[in-house]
N, C-alpha and C positions, 0 to 999 in steps of 0.2 A: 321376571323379565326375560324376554327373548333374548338366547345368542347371537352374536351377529357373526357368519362366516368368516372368515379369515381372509378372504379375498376381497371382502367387502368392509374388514378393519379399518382401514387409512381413511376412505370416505367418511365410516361410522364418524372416526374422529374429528374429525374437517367438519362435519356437519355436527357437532356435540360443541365443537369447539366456537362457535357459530353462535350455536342456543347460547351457550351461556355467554357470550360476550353481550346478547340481548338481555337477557334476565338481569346481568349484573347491571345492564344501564336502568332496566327499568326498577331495580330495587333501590338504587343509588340516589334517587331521584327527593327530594326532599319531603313530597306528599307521604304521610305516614298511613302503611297497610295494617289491613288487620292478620293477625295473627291466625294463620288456618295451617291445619297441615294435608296432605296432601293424597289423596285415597289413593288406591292398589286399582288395580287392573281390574274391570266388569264388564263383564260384556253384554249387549245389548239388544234389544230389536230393532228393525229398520233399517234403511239402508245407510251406508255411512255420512254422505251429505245432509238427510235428515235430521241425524242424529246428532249434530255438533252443536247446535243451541239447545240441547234437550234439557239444558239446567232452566233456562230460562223464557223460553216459547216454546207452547205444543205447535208440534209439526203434525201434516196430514200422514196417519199410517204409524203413527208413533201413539204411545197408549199415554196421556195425560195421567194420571195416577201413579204410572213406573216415574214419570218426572221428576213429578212432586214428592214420590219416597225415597227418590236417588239424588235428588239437593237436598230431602233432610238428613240421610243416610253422608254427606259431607258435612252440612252444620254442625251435625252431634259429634263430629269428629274433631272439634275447636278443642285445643286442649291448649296447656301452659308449655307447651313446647319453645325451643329456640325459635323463632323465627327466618325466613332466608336471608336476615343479614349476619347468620352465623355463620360461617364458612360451611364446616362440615353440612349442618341442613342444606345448603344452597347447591354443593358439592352433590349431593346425595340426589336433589330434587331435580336438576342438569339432567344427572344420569338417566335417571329414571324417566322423564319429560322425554330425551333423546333416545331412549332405547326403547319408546312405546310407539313413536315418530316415525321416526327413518326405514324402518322394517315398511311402512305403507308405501315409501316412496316406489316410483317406476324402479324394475331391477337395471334398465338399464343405466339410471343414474347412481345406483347403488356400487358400482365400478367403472364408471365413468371418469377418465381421467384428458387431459390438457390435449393431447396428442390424437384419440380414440373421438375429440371433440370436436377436433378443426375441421376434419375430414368429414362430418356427418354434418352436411349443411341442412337438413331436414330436422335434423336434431335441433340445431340451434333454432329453425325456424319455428316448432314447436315449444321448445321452451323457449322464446322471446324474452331478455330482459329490459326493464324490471320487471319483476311477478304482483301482481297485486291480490288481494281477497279474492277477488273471482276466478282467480288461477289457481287457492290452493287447494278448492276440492279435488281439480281435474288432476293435479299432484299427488292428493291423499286421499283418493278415495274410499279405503279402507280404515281411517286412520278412525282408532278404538276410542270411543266419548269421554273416556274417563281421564284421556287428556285435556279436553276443555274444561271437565268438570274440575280438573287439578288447578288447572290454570285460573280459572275463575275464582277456587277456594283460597287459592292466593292473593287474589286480587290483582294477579298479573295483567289478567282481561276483565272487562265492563264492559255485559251489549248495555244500550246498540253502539254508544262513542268505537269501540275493541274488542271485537270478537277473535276468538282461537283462530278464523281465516287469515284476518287484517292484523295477528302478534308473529303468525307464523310467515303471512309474504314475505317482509324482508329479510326472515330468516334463510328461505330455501334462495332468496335472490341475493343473499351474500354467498352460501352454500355453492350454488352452479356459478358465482363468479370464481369463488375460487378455486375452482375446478375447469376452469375457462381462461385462466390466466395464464401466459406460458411461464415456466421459470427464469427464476430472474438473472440476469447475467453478474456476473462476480461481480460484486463491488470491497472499491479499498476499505477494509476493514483491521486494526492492530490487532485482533485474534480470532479465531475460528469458534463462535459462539458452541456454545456447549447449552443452551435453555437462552430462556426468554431473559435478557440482559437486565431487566428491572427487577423482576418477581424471582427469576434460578428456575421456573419451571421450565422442565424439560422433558416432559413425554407430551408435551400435544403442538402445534404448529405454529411456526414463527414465518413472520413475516417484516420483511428491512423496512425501516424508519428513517426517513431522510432527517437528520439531525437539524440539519437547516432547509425548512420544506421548499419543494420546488415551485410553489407558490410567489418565495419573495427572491429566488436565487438571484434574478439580474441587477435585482433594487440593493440585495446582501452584498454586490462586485461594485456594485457605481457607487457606493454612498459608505465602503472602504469594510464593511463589518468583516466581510472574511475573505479571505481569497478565495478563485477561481478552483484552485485543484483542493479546497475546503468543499466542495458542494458535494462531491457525491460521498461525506462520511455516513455512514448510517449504524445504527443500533438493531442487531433482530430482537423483537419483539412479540411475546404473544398477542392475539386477535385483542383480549380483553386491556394490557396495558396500554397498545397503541392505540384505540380508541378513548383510553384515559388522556394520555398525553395530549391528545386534538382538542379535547375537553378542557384540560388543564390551562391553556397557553392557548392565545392565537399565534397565525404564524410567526408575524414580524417579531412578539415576545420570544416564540421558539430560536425565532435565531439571531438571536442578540442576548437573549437571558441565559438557554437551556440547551446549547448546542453540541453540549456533551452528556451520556448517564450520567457522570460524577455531578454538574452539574445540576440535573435533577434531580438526583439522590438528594441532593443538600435542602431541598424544601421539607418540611414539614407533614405538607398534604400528601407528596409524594411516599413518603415514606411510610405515613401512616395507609394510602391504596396498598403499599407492595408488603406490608405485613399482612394484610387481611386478606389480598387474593392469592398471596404465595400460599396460604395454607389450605387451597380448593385440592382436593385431593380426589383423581373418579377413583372408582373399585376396577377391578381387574376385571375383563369380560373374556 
């Protein structure tokens, strides 16, 4: 796998951090996968837009044959392995998905950050959000087949319903929001998080969680649930828990049942998320 520069680290992980909050919801999901593991890096003919359903429809300029021996060249690759609802495989498969990814994107989104963003109104007007399928060739033009071919052998994506285009849009349009967001202004919080307050992960990005979402704040002050200077507690939380949590509860549950960690911590379901994603571990790049 590619190095990613040093200067282009933070984004790496913002944008890694991204994929897998998508993988985990789509593995999470109750439809049962099949068990694939995930092929290595190959490079291919054709140009890269061509090349992204080459598992599954001959393209013009693409050799029918190379298809067909590079989807059996993944079947034969079915073994009894963990599958990605083993941490470590899921861990590993992240990385690897992210670090064949992000290297295609524009450089100049590759250090792109909040500030460097506001200022470039061309910018924003070329990357337009949302991003959909038809945007993320123009995004990843170069981006190497053997990431759809992974994708697919997972069963992450199914053309035609989910192609690698239509798994990757909302990834890069969560990726540039969060790179688009300014930071956040202090909020009253009883200590200075140190990792993600549910899972203890603490090398990749947290984002505040309004304990009682802003959703029901006026309805939580009139109908007596919490005070007024109770609104703005919040939890930092990784990309992947806080999209658990929204999952978990809707709002008015959230704040009336779960308006504290401790509080959540005390479920069951909770508990059993925060052991299985606390132990996603990436490798050192």
């Amino acid at each position: 796998m590619m190095t990613i520069p040093e200067d282009q680290q933070r984004n790496y992980e913002i944008f890694r951090d991204c994929l897998s909050t998508a993988l985990i919801e789509k593995i999470s999901q109750p439809e049962p996968k099949t068990k694939r593991k995930f092929r290595s890096k190959k490079h291919s003919t054709g140009s890269p837009v061509q090349s992204r359903n080459a598992t599954t429809t001959p393209h013009l300029g693409v050799d029918a044959k190379a298809q067909t021996e590079a989807k059996a060249q993944i079947e034969a690759e079915v073994e009894a392995d963990p599958d990605l609802s083993n941490a470590d495989s899921l861990a590993d498969f992240a990385d690897y998905i992210a670090a064949e990814t992000f290297p295609a994107l524009p450089a100049e989104l590759k250090t792109l950050d909040y500030y460097s963003y506001v200022k470039d109104t061309d910018l924003q007007s070329r990357y337009a959000l949302p991003l959909t399928g038809f945007d993320t060739p123009l995004l990843l033009p170069s981006l190497d087949p053997s990431v759809a071919d992974s994708l697919s052998a997972y069963a992450i994506t199914s053309e035609p319903t989910q192609g690698v285009d239509e798994f990757l849009a909302p990834i890069l349009t969560s990726y540039l929001t969060s790179l688009s967001t300014p930071p956040p202004a202090p909020r009253a919080t009883l200590r200075e998080a140190e990792g993600c307050e549910l899972c203890g992960r603490d090398w990749i990005n947290l984002s505040y969680h309004h304990l009682i979402p802003r959703y029901v704040h006026a309805k939580a002050v009139r109908r007596g649930w919490h005070r007024e200077e109770d609104l703005q507690n919040v939890a930092w939380l990784c990309g992947a828990c806080h999209r658990f949590v929204h999952r978990f509860a809707g709002h008015e549950e959230l704040a009336r049942k779960y308006y504290t960690v401790e509080l959540l911590m005390e479920e069951e379901g909770v508990k059993r998320w925060v052991d299985w994603v606390g132990r996603l571990r990436w490798k050192g790049r």
